[in-house]
C-alpha positions in Angstrom: 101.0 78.1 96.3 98.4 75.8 98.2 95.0 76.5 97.8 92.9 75.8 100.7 89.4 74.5 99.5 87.5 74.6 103.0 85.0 77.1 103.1 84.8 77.1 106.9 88.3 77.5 107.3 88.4 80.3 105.1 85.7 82.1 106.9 86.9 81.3 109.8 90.6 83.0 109.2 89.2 86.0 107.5 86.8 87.2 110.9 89.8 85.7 113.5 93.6 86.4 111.8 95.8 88.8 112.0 97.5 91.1 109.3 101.5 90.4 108.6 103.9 93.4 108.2 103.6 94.2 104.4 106.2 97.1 102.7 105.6 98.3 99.1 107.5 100.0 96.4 106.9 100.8 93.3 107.9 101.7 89.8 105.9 102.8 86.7 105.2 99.5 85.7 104.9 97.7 88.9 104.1 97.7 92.4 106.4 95.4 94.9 104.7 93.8 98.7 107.0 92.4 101.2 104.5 90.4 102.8 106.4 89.7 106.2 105.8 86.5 107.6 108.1 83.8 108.7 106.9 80.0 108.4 104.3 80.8 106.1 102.0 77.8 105.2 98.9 77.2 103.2 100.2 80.6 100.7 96.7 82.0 99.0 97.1 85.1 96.7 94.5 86.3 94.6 94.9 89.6 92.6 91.6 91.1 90.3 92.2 93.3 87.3 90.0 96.1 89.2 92.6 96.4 91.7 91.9 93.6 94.6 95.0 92.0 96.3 94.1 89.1 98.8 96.0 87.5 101.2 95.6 84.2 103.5 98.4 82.0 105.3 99.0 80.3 108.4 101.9 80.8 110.3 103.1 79.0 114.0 99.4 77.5 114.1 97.7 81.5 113.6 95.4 82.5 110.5 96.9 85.8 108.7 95.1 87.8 106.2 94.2 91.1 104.3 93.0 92.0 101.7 93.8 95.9 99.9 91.5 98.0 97.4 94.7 98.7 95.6 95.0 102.6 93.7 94.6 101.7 90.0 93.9 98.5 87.9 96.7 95.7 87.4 96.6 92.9 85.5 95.3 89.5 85.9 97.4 86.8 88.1 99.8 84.8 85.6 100.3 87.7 83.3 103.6 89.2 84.6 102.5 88.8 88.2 105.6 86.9 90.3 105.6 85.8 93.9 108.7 84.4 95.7 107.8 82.5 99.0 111.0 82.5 101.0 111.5 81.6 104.4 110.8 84.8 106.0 108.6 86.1 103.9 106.2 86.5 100.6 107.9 88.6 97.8 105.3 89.9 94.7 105.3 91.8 92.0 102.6 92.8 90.4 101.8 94.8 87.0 100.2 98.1 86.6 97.3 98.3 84.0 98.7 101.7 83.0 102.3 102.7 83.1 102.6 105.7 86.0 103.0 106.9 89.6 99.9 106.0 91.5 100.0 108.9 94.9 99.5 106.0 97.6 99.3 102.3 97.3 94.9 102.2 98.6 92.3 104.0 97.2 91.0 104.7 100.7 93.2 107.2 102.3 92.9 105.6 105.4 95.9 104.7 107.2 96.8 100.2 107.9 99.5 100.2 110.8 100.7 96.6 109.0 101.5 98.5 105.8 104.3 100.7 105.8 107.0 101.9 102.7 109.6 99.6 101.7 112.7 102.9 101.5 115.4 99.6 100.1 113.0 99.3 96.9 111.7 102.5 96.6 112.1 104.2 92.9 110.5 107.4 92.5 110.1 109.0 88.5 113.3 111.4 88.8 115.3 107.9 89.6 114.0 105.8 86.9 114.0 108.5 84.3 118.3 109.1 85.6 118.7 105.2 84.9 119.3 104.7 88.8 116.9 101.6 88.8 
């Protein structure tokens, strides 16, 4: 991951970029994003134990970024948190806090067009309790 240290350029990219395609799954112990994004330069993901996932890249010369109020608590970046940065896109999984089923990935119920469920990961309880994961 590159950390980009310019102030103004981070300001800059959060008021003027886009949002990439992102998918989630989860299990009980983890949540999984798909961030989509082919080309992805300049990687910066930050995630806060109170639930904060942030996002900032550049792709084909254009700023991309989010940032999601995530359900419940997970735990700190380097504790069990992975990202893969492939070609096409940004793979990470992160660690729940507390083992369970969170009922959406936000807080908000408010609906993101860029943020849609990722059916070739998804696990629901019935399936991880059968051994199918």
């Amino acid at each position: 991951m590159h950390i980009v240290s310019t102030g103004i350029y981070y300001a800059y990219s959060l008021l003027y970029s886009r949002q990439p395609e992102v998918l989630w799954a989860q299990r009980s112990e983890k949540i999984y994003l798909t961030i989509s994004l082919p080309d992805a330069k300049d990687v910066v993901l930050k995630t806060e134990p109170h639930g904060l996932f942030t996002f900032s890249a550049i792709a084909n010369g254009e700023p991309f970024s989010f940032s999601l109020e995530l359900f419940d608590s997970i735990l700190p970046e380097g504790r069990k948190t992975r990202t893969k940065i492939g070609l096409r896109n940004i793979i990470c999984s992160l660690q729940k806090e507390k083992k369970g089923w969170w009922k959406r990935l936000l807080k908000s119920e408010e609906k993101h067009p860029y943020i849609k469920v990722d059916w070739n990961k998804w696990r629901d309880d019935d399936d991880e309790e059968s051994g199918m994961c």
